[in-house]
MITIMI-846437 format. One record per residue (C-alpha): residue number from 1; x, y, z. Coordinates in Angstrom, 3 decimals. Each point is the difference from the previous one (the first is absolute). Layout:
! MITIMI-846437
<r nr="NUM" px="X" py="Y" pz="Z"/>
...
! end
This chain:
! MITIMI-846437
<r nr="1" px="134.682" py="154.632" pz="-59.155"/>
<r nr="2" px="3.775" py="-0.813" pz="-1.615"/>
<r nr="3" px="-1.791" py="-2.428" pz="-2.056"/>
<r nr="4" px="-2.056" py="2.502" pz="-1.702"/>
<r nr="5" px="2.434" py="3.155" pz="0.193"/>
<r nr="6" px="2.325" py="-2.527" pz="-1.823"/>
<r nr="7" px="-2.767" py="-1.305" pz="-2.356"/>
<r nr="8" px="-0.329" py="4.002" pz="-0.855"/>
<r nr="9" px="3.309" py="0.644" pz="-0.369"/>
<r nr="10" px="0.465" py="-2.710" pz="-2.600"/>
<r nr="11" px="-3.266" py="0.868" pz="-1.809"/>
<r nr="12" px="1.437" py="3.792" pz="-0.159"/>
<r nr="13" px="3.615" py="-1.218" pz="-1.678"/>
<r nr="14" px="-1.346" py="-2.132" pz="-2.074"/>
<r nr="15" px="-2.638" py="2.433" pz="-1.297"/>
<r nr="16" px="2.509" py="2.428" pz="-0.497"/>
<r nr="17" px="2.387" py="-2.310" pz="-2.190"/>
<r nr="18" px="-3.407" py="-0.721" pz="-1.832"/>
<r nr="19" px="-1.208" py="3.399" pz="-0.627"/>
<r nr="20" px="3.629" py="1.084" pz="-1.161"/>
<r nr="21" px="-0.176" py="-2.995" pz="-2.434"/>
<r nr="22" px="-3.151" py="0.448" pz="-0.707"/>
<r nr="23" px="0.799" py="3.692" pz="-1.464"/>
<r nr="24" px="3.147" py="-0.799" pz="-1.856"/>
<r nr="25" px="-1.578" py="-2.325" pz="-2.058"/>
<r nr="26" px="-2.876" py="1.940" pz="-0.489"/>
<r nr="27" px="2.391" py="3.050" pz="-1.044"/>
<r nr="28" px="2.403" py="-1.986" pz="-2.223"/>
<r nr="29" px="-3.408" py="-1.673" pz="-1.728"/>
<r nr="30" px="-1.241" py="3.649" pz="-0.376"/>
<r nr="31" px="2.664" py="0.947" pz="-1.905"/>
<r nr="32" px="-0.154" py="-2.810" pz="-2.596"/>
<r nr="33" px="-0.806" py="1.730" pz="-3.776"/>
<r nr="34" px="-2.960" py="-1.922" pz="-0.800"/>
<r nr="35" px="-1.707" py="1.373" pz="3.505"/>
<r nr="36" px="0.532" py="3.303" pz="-0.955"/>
<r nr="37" px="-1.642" py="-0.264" pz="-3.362"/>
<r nr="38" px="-2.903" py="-2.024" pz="0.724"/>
<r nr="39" px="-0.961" py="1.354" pz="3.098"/>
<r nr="40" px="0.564" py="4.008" pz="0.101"/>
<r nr="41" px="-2.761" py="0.939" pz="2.536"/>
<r nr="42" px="1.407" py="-2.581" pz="2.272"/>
<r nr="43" px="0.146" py="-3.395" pz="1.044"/>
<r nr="44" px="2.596" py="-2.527" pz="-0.764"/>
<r nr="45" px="0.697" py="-3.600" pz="-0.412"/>
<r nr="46" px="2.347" py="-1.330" pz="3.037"/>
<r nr="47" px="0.178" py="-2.742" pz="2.514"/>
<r nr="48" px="0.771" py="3.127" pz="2.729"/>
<r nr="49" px="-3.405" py="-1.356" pz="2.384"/>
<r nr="50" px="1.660" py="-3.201" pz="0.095"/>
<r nr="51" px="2.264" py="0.591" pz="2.965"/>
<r nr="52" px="-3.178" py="1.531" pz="1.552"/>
<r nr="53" px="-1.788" py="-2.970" pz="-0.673"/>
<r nr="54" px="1.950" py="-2.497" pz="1.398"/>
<r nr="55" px="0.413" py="2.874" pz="3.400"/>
<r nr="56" px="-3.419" py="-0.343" pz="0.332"/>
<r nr="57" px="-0.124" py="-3.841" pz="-0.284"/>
<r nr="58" px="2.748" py="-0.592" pz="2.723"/>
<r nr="59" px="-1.172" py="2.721" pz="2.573"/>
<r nr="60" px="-3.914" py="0.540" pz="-0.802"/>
<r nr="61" px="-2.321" py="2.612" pz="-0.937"/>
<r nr="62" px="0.542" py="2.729" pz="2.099"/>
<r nr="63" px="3.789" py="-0.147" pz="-0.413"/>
<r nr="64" px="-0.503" py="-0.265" pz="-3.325"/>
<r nr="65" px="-2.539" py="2.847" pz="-0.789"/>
<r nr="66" px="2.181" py="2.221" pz="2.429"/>
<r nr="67" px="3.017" py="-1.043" pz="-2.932"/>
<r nr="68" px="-2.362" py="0.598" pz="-2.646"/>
<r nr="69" px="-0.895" py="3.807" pz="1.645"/>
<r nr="70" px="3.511" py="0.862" pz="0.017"/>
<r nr="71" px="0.366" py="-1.188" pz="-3.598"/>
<r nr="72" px="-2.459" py="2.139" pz="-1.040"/>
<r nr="73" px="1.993" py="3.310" pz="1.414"/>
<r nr="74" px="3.361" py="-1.133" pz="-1.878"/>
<r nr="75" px="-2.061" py="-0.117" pz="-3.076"/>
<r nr="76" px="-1.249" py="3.460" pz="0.446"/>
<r nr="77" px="3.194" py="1.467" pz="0.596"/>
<r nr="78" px="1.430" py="-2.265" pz="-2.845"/>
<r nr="79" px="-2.411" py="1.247" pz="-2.634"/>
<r nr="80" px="-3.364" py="1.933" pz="0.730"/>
<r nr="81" px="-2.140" py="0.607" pz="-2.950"/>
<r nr="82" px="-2.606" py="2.557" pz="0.781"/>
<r nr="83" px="-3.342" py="0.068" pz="-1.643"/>
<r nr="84" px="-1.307" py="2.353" pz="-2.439"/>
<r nr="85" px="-2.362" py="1.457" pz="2.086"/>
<r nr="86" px="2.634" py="1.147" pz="2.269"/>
<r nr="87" px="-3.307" py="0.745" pz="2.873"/>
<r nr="88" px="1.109" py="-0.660" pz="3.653"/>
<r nr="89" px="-2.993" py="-3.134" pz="-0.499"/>
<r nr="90" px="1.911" py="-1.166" pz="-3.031"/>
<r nr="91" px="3.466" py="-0.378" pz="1.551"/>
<r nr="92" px="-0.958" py="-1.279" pz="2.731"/>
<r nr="93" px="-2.171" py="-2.705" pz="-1.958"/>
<r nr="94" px="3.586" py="-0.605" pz="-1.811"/>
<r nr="95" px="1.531" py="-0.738" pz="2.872"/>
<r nr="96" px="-2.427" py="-2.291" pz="1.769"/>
<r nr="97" px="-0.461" py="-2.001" pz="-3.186"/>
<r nr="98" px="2.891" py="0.222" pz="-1.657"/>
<r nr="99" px="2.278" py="-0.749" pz="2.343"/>
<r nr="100" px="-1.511" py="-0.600" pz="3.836"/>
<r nr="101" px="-2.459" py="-2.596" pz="-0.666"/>
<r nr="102" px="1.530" py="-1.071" pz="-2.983"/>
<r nr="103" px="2.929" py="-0.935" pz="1.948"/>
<r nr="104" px="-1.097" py="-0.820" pz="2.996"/>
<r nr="105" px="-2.305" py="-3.089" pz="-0.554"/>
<r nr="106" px="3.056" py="-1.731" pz="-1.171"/>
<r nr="107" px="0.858" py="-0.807" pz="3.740"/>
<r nr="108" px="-3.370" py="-1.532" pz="0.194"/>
<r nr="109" px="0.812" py="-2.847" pz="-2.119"/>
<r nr="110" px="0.482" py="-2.560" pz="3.220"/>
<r nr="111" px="-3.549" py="0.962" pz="1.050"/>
<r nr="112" px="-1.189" py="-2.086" pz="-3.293"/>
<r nr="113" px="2.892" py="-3.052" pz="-0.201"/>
<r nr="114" px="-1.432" py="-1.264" pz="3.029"/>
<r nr="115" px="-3.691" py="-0.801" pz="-1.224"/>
<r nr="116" px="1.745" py="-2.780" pz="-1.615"/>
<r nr="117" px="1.612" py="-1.167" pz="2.932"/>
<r nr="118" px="3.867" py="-0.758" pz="0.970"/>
<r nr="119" px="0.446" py="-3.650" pz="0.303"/>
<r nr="120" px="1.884" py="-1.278" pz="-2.660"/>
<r nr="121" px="2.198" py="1.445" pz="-3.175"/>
<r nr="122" px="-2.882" py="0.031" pz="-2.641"/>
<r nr="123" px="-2.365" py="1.820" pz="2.094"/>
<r nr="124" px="2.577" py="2.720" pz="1.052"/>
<r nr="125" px="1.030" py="0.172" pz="-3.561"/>
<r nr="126" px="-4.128" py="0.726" pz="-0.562"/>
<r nr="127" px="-0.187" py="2.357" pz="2.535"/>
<r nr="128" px="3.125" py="1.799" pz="-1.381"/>
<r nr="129" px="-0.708" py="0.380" pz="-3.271"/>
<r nr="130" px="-3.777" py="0.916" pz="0.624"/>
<r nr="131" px="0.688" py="2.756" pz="2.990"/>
<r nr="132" px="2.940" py="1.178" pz="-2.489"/>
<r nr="133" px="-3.388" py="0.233" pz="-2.575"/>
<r nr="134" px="-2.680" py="1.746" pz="1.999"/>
<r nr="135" px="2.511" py="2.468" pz="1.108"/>
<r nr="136" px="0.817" py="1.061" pz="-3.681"/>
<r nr="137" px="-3.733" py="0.255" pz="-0.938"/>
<r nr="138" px="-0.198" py="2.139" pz="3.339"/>
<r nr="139" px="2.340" py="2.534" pz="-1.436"/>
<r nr="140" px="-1.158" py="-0.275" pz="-3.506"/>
<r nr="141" px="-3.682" py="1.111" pz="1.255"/>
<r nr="142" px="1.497" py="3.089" pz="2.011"/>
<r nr="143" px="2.242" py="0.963" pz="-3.048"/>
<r nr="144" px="-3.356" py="-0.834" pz="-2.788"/>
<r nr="145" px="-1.813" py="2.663" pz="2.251"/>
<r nr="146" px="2.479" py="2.546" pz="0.602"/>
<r nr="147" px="0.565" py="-0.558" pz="-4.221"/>
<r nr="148" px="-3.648" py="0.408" pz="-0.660"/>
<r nr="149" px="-0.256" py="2.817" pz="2.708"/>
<r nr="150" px="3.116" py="2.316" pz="-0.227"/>
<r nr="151" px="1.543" py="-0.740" pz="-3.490"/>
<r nr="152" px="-2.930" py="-0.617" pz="-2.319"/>
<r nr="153" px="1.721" py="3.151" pz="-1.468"/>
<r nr="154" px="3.266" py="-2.592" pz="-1.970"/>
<r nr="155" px="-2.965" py="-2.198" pz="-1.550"/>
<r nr="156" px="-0.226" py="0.297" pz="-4.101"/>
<r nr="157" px="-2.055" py="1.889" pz="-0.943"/>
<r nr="158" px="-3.729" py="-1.032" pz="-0.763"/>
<r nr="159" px="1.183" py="-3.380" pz="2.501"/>
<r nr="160" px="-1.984" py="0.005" pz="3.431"/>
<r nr="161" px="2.352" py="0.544" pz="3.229"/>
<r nr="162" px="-1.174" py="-2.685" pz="1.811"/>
<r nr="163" px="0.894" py="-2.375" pz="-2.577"/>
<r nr="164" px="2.965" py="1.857" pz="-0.682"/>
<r nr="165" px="1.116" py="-0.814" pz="3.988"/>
<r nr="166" px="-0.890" py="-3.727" pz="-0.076"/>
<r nr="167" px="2.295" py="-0.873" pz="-3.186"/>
<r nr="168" px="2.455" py="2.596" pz="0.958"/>
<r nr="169" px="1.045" py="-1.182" pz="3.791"/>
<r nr="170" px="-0.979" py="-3.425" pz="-1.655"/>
<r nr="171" px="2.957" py="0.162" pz="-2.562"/>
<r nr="172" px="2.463" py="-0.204" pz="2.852"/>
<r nr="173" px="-2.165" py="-1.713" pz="3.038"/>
<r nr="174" px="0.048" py="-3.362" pz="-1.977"/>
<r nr="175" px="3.382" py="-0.463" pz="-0.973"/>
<r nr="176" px="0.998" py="0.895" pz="3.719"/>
<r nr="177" px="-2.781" py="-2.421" pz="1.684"/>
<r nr="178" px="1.329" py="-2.654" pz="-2.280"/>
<r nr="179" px="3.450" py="1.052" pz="1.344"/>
<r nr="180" px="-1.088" py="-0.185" pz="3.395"/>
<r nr="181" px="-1.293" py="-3.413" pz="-0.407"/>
<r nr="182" px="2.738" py="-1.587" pz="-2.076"/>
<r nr="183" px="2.847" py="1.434" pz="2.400"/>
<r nr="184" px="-1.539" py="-1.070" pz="2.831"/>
<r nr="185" px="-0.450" py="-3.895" pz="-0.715"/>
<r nr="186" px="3.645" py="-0.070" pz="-1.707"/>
<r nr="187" px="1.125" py="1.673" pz="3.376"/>
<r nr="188" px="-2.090" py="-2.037" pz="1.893"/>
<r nr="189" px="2.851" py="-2.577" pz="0.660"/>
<r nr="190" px="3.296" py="1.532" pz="0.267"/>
<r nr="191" px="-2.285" py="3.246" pz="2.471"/>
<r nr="192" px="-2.398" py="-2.709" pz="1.546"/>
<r nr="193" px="1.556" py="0.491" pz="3.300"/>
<r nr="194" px="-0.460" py="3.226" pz="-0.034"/>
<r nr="195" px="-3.383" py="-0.224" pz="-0.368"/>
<r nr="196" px="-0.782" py="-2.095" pz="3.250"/>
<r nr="197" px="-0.028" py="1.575" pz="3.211"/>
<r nr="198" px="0.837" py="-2.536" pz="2.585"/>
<r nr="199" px="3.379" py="1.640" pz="0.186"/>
<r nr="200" px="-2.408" py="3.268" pz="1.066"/>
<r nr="201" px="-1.653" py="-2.085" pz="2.774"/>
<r nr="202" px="3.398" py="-0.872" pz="1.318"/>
<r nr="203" px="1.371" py="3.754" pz="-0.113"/>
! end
């Protein structure tokens, strides 16, 4: 029982230290010029999932998604965009897409690392950089549908909205997947302990 209210109480400090990271970056990226001119309906290019990421590696899926939830309300009350149909159906749409299950699969990145298994460097290093992967397309579906749903309204004209969504939330899914991937195998060293969790087992 101490074992696991201590496990707890170490997965709750640490998420909190990760979360508050997690949103500074994201707010200092936010306010970079070039995001504000390339993506005015929202969306930005940042490395502010990492810290999620690597929460999610060290503690698991639940843990993680639990992060990823709370994430999700900081970025309402940081900057809620509402859609033009302004319906009760549309908002809440907005806010399940845009922002719950947008952010929330992040913590499930651990679920996909381990299909490629734990037992030496390379194939953590895999498992890292693909789980970091899935988890972006993850998000990039829920924001393509809530684009092609709720703001087919900001496409050019004559342009369809669905096409509209997928190079849209593209523009700025890429560069931060790429991110994602890059930071995490130059981190991989210098945060590897972090990663493992035998120091968990011995909480």
């Amino acid at each position: 029982m101490k074992t696991n209210h201590k496990k707890n109480l170490l997965a709750l400090v640490e998420g909190a230290m990760m979360l508050a990271l997690a949103w500074v970056i994201d707010y200092v990226c936010a306010l970079a010029p070039y995001n504000a001119i390339l993506f005015p309906a929202g969306g930005s290019i940042t490395i502010g999932m990492l810290p999620l990421v690597y929460f999610a590696f060290r503690h698991g899926a639940i843990w993680g998604m639990g992060a990823g939830l709370v994430f999700s309300g900081l970025q309402m009350l940081n900057s809620f965009y509402i859609p033009p149909a302004q319906t009760w159906w549309a908002v809440l749409l907005c806010v399940l897409l845009d922002y719950v299950i947008a952010f929330t699969v992040i913590g499930s990145a651990s679920l996909f690392s381990k299909l490629f298994g734990q037992k030496n460097q390379t194939l953590r290093l895999t498992g890292y950089g693909m789980g970091a992967v899935i988890v972006c397309v993850l998000r990039y579906i829920s924001s393509v549908l809530s684009g092609g749903i709720l703001w087919g309204s900001y496409a050019p004209e004559g342009m369809n909205p669905w096409i509209y969504s997928l190079v849209y939330n593209g523009s700025y899914m890429l560069p931060n997947t790429v991110i994602a991937v890059l930071a995490l195998a130059l981190l991989q060293k210098p945060l590897g302990k972090f990663l493992r969790r035998e120091d968990l087992k011995k909480a």
